[in-house]
C-alpha positions as CSV (number, residue, x, y, z in Angstrom):
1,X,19.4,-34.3,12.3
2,X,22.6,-36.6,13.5
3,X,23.4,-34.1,16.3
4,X,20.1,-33.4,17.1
5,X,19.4,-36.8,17.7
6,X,22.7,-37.6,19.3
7,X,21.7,-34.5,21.8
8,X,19.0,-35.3,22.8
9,X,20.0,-38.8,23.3
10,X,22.8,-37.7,25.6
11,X,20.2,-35.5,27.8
12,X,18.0,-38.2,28.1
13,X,20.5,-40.7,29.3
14,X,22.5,-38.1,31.5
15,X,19.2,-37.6,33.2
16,X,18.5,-41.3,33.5
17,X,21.5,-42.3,35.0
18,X,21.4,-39.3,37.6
19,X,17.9,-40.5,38.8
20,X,19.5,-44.1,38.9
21,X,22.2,-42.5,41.2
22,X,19.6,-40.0,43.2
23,X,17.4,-43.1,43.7
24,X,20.5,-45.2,45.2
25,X,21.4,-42.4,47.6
26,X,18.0,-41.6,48.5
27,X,17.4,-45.7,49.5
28,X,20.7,-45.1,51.7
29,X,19.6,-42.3,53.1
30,X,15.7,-44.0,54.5
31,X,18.0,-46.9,55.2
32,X,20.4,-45.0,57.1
33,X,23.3,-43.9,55.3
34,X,23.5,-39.8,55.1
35,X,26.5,-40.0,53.1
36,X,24.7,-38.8,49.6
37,X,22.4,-36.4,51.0
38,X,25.7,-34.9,53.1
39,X,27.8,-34.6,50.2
40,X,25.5,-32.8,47.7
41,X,24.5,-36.2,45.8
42,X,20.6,-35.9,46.6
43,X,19.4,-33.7,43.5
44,X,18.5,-33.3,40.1
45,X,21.4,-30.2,39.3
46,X,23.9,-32.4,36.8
47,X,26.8,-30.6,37.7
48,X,27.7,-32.8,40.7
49,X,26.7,-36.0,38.9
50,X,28.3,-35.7,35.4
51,X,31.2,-37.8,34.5
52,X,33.1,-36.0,31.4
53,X,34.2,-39.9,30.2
54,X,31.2,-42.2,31.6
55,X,28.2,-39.6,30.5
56,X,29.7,-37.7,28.1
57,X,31.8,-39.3,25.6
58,X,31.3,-42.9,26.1
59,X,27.8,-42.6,25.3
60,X,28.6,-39.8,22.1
61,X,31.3,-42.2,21.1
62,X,28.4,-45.3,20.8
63,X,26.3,-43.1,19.2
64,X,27.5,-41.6,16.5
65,X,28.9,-45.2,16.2
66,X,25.9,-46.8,15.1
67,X,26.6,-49.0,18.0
68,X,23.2,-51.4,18.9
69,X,23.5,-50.9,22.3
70,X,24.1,-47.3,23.9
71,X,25.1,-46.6,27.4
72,X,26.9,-44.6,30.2
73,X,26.8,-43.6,33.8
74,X,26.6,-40.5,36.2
75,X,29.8,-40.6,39.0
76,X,28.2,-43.3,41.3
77,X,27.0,-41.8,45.2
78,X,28.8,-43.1,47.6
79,X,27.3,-45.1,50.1
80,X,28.7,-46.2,53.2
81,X,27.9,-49.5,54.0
82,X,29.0,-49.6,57.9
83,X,25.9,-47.0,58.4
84,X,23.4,-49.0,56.8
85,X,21.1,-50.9,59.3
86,X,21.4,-54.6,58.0
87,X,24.8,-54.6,56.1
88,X,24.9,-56.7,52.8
89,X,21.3,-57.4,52.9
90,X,20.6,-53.1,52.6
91,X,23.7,-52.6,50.2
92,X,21.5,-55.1,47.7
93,X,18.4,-53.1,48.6
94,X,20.1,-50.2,47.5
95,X,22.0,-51.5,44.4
96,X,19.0,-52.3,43.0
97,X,17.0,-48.8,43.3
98,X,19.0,-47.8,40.7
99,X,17.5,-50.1,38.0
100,X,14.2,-50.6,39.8
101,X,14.5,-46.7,39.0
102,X,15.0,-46.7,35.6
103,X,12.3,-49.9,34.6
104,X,9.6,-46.9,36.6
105,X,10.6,-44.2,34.2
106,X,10.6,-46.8,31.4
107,X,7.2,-47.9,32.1
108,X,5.8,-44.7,32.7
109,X,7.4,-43.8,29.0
110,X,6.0,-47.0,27.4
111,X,1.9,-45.7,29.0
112,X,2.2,-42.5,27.4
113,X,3.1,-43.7,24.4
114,X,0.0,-45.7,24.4
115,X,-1.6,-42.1,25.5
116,X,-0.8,-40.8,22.4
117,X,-2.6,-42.8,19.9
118,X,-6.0,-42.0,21.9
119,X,-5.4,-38.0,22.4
120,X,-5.7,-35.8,19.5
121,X,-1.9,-34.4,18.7
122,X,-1.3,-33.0,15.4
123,X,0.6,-36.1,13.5
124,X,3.8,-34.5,13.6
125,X,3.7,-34.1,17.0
126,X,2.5,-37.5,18.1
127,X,5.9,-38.3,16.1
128,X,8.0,-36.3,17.5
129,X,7.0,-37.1,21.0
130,X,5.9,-41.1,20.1
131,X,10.1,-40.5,19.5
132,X,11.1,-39.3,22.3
133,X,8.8,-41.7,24.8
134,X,10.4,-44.2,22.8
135,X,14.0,-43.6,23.4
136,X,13.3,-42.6,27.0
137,X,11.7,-46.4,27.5
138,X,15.3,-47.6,25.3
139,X,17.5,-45.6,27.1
140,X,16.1,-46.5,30.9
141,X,15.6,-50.0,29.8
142,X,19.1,-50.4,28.5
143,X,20.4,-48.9,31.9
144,X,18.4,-51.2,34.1
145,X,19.6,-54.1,32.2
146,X,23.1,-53.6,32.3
147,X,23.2,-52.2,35.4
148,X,21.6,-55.6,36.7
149,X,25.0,-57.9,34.7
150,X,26.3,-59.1,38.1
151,X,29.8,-58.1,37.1
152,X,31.7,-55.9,39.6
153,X,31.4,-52.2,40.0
154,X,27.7,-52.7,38.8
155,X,24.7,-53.0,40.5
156,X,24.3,-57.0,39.9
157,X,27.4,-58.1,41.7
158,X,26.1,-56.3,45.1
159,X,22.9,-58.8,44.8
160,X,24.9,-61.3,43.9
161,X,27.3,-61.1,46.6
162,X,24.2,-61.7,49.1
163,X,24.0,-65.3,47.2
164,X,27.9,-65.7,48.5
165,X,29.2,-66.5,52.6
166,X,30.9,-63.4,53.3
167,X,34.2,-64.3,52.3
168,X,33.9,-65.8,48.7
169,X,31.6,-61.9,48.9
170,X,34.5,-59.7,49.7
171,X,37.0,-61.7,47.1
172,X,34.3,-61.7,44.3
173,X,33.4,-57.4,45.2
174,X,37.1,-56.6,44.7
175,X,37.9,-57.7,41.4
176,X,36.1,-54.1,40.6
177,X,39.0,-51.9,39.6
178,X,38.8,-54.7,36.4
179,X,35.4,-55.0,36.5
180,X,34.8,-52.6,33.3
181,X,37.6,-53.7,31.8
182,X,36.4,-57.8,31.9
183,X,32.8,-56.0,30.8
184,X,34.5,-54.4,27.7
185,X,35.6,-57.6,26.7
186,X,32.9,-59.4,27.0
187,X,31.0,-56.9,25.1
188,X,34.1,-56.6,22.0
189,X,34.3,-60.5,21.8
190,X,32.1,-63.4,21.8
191,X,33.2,-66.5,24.3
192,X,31.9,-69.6,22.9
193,X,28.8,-68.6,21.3
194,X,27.9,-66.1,23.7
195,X,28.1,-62.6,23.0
196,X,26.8,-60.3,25.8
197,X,25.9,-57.1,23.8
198,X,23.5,-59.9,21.9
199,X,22.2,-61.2,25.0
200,X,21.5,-57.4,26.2
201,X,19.9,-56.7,22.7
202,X,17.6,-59.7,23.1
203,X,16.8,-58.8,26.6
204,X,15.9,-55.0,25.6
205,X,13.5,-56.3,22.4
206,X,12.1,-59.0,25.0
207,X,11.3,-56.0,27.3
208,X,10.3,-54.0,25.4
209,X,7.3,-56.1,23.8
210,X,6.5,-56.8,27.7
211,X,5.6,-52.6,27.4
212,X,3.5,-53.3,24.5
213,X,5.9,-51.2,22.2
């Protein structure tokens, strides 16, 4: 039941975090960047997506960890941001298609789930799929959340960086080669009271009783 459930769980976030990286290449592409579509990035076939480390055995790792919080990533599209038609201000529209992505496919979990206590499955069903909605809406909401920490590579710091002038930008964007590194930390060991896998675990529960589930 372990590796059935730590399957599944992989497919379901592989899948999540390609349509996180689809939805960023698509916004690129309406917004003027071809680079994604060009290179392949535009569609639901895993193979160009998959990263062995980031979607793979991070995740399996967490998992069979009985780590609270689970999560990985599909290789991110590029985007080029010199072909987008109003610079920082697009890059942060596209950043946050990703999440805004994953909170969609979340919420359309959490309504059927609601679906199935009115239609008439048989009860093992119901729990077998009441199951999977539920770690669809976990998984997507988990993604979107930490996707959103506005630490560099992830999606948060591109927002972010539209708060900054466009130096104090470019210096804050470029401590990214550390980024996961500072985010690792964070997540291992509490600073001063604050523990950021708690503050994701609090954010998750709180959103998830927003979905009614």
């Amino acid at each position: 039941m372990d590796l059935i459930f730590a399957t599944v769980t992989i497919i379901i976030l592989v899948y999540s975090a390609i349509l996180h990286e689809i939805a960023h290449g698509f916004v690129a592409y309406r917004l003027g960047d071809p680079t994604a579509k060009l290179l392949g990035r535009l569609t639901l076939d895993p193979r160009p997506h998959i990263d062995p480390i980031m979607s793979i055995a991070l995740p399996l790792i967490l998992i069979l960890s009985g780590s609270p919080v689970i999560f990985g990533a599909a290789k991110p599209v590029p985007v080029d941001g010199f072909n987008l038609r109003d610079g920082r201000k697009d890059v942060a529209i596209v950043s946050l298609a990703g999440p805004a992505t994953n909170f969609l496919i979340a919420g359309i979990a959490a309504l059927a789930i609601k679906l199935l206590l009115i239609l008439p499955f048989d009860p093992s069903i119901a729990a077998t799929l009441n199951w999977l909605l539920l770690t669809i809406v976990r998984i997507n909401l988990l993604l979107g959340i930490f996707n959103l920490i506005p630490i560099p590579p992830l999606d948060g710091s591109k927002v972010f960086a539209l708060l900054l002038p466009e130096r104090q930008a470019a210096a804050y964007l470029s401590i990214s080669s550390i980024g996961i590194f500072i985010l690792f930390f964070l997540l291992m060991f509490p600073i001063g009271g604050f523990s950021l896998g708690e503050f994701i675990f609090n954010l998750l529960n709180f959103s998830e009783k927003l979905l009614g589930i």
